[in-house]
C-alpha positions, -999 to 999 in steps of 0.1 A, spaced: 243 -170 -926 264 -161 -897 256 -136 -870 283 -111 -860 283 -86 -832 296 -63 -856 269 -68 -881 244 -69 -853 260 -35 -833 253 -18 -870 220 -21 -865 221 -10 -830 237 16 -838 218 31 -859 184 27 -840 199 44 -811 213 72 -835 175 76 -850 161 73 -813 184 102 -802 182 125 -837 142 124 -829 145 136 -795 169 164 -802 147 173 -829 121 175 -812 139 191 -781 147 217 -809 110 219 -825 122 211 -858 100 183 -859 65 176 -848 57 153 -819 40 128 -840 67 128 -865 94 119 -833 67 101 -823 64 81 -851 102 75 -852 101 65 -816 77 39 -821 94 20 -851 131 26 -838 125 13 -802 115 -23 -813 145 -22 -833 167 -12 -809 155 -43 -781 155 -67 -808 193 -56 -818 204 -54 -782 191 -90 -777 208 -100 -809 237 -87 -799 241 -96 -765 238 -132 -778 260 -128 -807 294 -148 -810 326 -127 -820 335 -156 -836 320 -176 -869 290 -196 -847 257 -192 -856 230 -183 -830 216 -223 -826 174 -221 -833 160 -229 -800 128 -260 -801 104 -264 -826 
């Protein structure tokens, strides 16, 4: 399995979308804070762990290499 910055900025993408729907929800009170909340706190862990993905992703073919044992 190969990983793509564009397979990788998908993910991004889409955490920082749910990240920025919750907060304008909730900026609207259309949802209740524990319901952004809630969002917040699964969609942020997402979004570092995509960012480092992609920040280390090839645009090419390469595979990240596994790092020690």
């Amino acid at each position: 399995m190969t990983m793509k910055r564009k397979t990788v900025t998908y993910g991004l993408a889409a955490s920082a979308i749910a990240i920025a729907a919750a907060w304008a929800a909730l900026a609207a009170a259309l949802i209740p804070p524990w319901a952004a909340a809630t969002v917040l706190v699964v969609a942020f862990p997402v979004l570092v762990l995509f960012l480092g993905l992609w920040w280390r992703a090839p645009g090419g073919e390469e595979d990240i290499p596994f790092i020690g044992y």
